[in-house]
N, C-alpha and C positions, 0 to 999 in steps of 0.2 A: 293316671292320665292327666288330671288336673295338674301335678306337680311337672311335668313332663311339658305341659302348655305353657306353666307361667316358664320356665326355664328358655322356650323359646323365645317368648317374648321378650324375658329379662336380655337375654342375649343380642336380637334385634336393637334394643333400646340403645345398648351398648356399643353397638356398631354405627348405627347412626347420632350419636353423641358423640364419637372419635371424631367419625366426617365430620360432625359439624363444627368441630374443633379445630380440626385442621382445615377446615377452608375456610375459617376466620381469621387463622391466621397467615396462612396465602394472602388472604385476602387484606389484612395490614400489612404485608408486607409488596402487595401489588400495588396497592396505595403509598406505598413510601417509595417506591421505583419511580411512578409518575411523577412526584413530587421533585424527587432526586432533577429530574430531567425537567421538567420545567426549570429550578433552579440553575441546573447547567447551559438550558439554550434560551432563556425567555418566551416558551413560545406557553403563550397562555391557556392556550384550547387543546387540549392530549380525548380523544374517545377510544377506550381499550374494549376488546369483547375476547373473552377466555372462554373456550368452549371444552369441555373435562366430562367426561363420564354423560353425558348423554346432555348437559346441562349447560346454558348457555349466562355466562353472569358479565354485568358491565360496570366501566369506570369511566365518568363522566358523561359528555350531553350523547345517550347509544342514538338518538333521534336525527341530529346534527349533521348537514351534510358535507362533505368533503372532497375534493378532489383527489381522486387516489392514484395520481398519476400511472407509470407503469405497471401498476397491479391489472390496468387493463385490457393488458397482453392477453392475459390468463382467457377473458370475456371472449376477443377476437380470435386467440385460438383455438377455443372451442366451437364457436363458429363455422370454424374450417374444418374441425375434425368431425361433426357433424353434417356439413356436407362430403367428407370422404365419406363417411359412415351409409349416406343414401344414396352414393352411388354419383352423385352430382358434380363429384371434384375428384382429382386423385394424388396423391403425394409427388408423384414423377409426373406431374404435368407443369409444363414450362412458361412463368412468364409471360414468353416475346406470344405463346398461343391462345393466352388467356387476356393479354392486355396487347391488339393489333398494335404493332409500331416499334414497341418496347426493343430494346437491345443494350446490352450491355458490354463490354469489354476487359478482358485481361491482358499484360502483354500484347497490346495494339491487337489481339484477333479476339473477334467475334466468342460469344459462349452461352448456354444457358443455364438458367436461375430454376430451379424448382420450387415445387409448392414449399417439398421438404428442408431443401435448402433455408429458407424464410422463417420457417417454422423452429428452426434447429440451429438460427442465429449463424447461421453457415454459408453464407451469400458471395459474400466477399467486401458487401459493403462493411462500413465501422460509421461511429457518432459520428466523425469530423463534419463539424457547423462549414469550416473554411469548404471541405469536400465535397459533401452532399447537402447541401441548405435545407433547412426545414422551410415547411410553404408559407408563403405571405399569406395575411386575413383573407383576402378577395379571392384565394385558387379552392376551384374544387379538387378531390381528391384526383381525380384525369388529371388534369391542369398541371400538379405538382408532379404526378408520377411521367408525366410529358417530359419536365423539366431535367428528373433522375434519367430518362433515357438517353442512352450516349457514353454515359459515363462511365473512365475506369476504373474495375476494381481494384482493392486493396490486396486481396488473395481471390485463387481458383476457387468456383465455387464449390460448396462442399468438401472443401480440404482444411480450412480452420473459424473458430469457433471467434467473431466478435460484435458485438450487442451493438445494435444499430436500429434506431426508431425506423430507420428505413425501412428494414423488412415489413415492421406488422404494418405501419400503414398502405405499403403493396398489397399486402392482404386482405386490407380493408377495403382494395378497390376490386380484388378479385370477386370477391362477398358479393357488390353489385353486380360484376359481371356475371356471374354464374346466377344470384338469385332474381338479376331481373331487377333487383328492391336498391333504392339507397341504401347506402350503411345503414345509416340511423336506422331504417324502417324494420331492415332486417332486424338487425339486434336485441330490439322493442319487443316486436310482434314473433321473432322465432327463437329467440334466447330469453328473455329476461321475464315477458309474459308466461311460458311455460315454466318456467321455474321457479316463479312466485317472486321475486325479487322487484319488488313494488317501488321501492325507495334508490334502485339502481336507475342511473339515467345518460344517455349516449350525449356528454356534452352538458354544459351549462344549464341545468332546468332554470323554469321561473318559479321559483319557490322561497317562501321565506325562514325557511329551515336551512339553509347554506350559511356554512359559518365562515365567513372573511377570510381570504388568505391572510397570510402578512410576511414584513419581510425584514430583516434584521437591521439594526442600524444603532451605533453609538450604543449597544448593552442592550438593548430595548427593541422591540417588536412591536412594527409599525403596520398598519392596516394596508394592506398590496391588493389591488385588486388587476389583470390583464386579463384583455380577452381571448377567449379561446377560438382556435384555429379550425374552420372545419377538416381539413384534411391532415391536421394532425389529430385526432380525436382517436382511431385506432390505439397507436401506437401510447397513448398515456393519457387523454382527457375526461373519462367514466367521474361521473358526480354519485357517493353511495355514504350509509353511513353505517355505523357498529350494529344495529339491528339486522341489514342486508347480508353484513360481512360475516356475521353467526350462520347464518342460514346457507352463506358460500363455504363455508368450512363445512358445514354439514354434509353440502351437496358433494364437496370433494373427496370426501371422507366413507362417502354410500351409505351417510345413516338419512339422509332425507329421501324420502319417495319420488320417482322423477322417470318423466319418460323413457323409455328404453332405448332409444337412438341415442340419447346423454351418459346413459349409462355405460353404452358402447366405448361414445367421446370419451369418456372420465379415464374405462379402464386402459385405450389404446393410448392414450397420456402417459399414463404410467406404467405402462409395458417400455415404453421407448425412455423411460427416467430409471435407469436400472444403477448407473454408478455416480458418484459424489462427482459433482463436477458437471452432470449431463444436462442438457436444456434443451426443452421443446414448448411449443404450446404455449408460451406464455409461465410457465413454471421452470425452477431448477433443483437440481437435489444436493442435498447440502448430504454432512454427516448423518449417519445415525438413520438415514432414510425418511430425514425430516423434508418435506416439498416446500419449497416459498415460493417469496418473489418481492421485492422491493419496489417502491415508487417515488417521483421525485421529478416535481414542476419550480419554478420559480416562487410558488411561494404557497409550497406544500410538501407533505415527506410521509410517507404509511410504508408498513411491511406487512406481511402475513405470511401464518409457517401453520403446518398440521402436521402432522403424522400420526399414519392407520395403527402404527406399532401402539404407539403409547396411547392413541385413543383421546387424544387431545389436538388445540387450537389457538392460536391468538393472532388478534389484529392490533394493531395499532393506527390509528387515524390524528394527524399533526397538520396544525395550519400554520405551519413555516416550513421555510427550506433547510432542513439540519438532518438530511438521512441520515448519517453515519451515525449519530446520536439516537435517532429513530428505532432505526434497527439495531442501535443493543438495548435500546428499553426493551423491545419485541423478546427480542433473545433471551435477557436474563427473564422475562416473565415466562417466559416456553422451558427454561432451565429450571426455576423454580417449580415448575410443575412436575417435573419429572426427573426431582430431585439429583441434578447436572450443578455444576460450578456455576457460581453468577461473577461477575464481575462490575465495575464500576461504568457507570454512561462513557461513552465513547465522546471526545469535543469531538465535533462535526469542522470543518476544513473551514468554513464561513466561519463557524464561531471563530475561532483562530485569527482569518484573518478582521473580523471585525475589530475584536482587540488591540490586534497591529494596528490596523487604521485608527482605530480612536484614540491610541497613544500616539500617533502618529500627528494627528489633528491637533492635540493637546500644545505636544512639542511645536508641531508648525505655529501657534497663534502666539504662544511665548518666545519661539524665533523672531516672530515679526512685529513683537514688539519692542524685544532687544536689540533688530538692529538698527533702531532709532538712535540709539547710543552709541554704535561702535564706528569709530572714524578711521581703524585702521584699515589699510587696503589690501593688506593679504590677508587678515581673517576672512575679509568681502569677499576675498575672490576664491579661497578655499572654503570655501561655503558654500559658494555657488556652483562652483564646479562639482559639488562632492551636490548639493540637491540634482543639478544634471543628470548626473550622472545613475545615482539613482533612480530617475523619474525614466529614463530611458532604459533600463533595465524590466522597473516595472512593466512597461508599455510594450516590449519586445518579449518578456517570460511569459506576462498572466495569457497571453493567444495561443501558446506554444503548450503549455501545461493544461489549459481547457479546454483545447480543442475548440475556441470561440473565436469568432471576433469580437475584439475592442469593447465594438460597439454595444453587443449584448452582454458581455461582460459585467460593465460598468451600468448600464442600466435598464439592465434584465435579471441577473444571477445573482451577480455578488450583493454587499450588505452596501446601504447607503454611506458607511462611515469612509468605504473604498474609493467613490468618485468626490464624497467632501475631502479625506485627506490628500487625494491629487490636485485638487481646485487651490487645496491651501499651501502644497507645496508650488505649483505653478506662479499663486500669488508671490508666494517667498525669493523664486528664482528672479521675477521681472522688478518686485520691488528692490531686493538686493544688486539687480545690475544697474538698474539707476541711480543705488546710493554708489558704487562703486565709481559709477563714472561721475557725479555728483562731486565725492571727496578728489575726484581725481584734478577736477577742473579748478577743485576749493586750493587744492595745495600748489596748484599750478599758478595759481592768481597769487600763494601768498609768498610763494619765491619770485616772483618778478616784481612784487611791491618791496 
């Protein structure tokens, strides 16, 4: 009997000294991922939380709060599935009935918007900033969905699939209407209080645990701070940090205890996320039957991904704007976990073009010192035509390719090194046309002397 006891225990021992071996060494190698990626995008504050077999372990400040931009889809569609769940809302109920005035258009005729439509990114609207503007500081949520009324869409509703902030902030104003409650209050008091998520917050808390955006510029990450929008707060402005975000993969995943109307919401989520590709709620399904969701403000980037199969989690929490980068740190740590191919940090589309810019800037300042020296007038002038030319390219692609204007572009989005290498190519084009016309006068005066 005695030999038969220690044999178990020798055995346990041995079981948990593997574990604890290998998630040391996960765990150096979770810590060489981060690192990897800081190196690649400078963004100096990374908060990871991997949640694995019942246990929730963190990398860097898990306290630390963060803007998690579009992860806060996930919050407000729960919301909404919660009130289908009590009978309060229902999937096939229409916009123009739940928000008096509202209307929308396809092909010059009239149509309507469903809950489900919004929820299921199937609306008709799309991002376009030029199309549908997101709200100025001063509109409340009405105000700005006043402004969307009227407009036409991009496709019939409920016929194609394209991701548009528009929808969940619609949502955000239905919430009010049906509960009576502002957004905020709802969220607070019916979502976020029940579910224990203490350190999740609707919008900009006053707290001195938020850790600074920032925003890329010349190599380097610069401290960004903008203010947030009330009425785009839905759609992508939740403040939470890696401690919250363990406890949300819990919640998603049905190992944390949670009222039963949530459990409802959780599992009618993922009844309707059946194929790679599907989107509801605030979540999408990737391979593998993994659920995420990505996020991504001006100057902040987070993913998070779970799956019930494997029984695992991870978040990733970033104060800069470098998704693409973001979400393959997330990736390759979700991949290491369950023993999947990893691959190398993704450069994020900013990093990229910061680089261009600051070689860009480099070149410009050494152009403009060089052509203190050149007297000839067709170097002048093909130079300048050749900066024209370029600079009106730029100014005509970046609005066309990001669906922005100009103006937030240049100083909202992109990296500062974008609007200094234009300032210095614009310097380049007007100093160069005056040395042009300059020598042109100088040679003019020395043939008639």
């Amino acid at each position: 009997m005695k030999r038969k006891l220690f044999a178990i225990i020798l055995f346990t021992a041995v079981l948990m000294l593997v574990r604890i071996g290998v998630s040391a060494e996960n765990s150096d190698s979770i810590q060489s991922l981060v690192s990897e990626f800081q190196k690649e995008t400078g963004c100096k504050d990374v908060s990871v939380v991997v949640y694995e077999n019942g246990e929730a372990s963190f990398y860097g400040d898990s306290g630390g709060l963060y803007q998690i931009g579009s992860m806060t889809k996930a919050f407000t569609g729960l919301a909404i599935q919660k009130l289908i769940i009590e009978g309060k809302l229902s999937a096939d109920d229409k916009i123009s009935d739940l928000i008096p005035g509202f209307e929308a258009y396809y092909g010059s005729e009239k149509v309507d918007i469903t809950v489900q439509n919004l929820l299921d990114q199937k609306s008709g609207f799309t991002n376009s900033e030029k199309d549908y503007p997101s709200a100025t500081e001063e509109m409340s949520l009405e105000e700005w969905a006043e402004s969307m009324s009227g407009k036409e869409l991009k496709s019939a509703p409920g016929s194609e699939y394209s991701y548009s902030n528009v929808n969940y902030n619609l949502l955000g104003l239905m919430i009010e209407k049906v509960s009576g409650m502002t957004c905020k209050d709802y969220m607070e008091k019916e979502i976020l209080e029940p579910l224990g998520l203490k350190n999740t917050f609707v919008g900009m808390p006053n707290d001195d645990r938020i850790i600074e955006g920032a925003r890329l510029g010349y190599r380097h990450a610069f401290e960004y701070s903008i203010p947030v929008k009330e009425a785009s707060i839905p759609a992508g402005y939740f403040y939470s940090n890696a401690e919250d975000m363990a406890g949300w993969i819990k919640i998603w995943m049905l190992e944390e205890e949670v009222p039963d109307e949530f459990k409802e919401a959780i599992k009618l989520t993922k009844e309707q996320l059946d194929a790679e590709g599907d989107y509801t709620s605030g979540w999408e399904m990737f391979s593998d039957d993994v659920i995420g969701h990505s996020g991504g403000t001006p100057n902040y980037s987070s993913r998070i991904v779970f799956s019930d199969k494997e029984k695992c989690g991870v978040c990733v929490l970033t104060n800069l704007n470098v998704a693409a980068s973001t979400d393959s740190l997330c990736n390759n740590i979700f991949n290491l976990l369950t023993d999947k191919e990893q691959g190398n940090i993704t450069t994020d589309i900013w990093t990229i073009f910061d680089t261009i810019f600051t070689v860009l800037s480099i070149v410009g300042i050494l152009l403009f010192i060089g052509i203190f020296f050149v007297k000839n007038r067709i170097v002048l002038w093909v130079t300048d035509a050749f900066l024209i030319i370029l600079l009106t390219l730029i100014l005509i692609l970046f609005p066309v390719i990001f669906g922005a204007g100009l103006k937030a572009i240049l100083f909202t989005w992109a990296p500062l090194s974008l609007s200094g290498g234009l300032l210095i190519m614009i310097l380049n084009i007007v100093f160069i046309s005056i040395k042009f016309v300059t020598v042109k006068r100088y040679a003019n005066h020395n043939k008639a002397g």
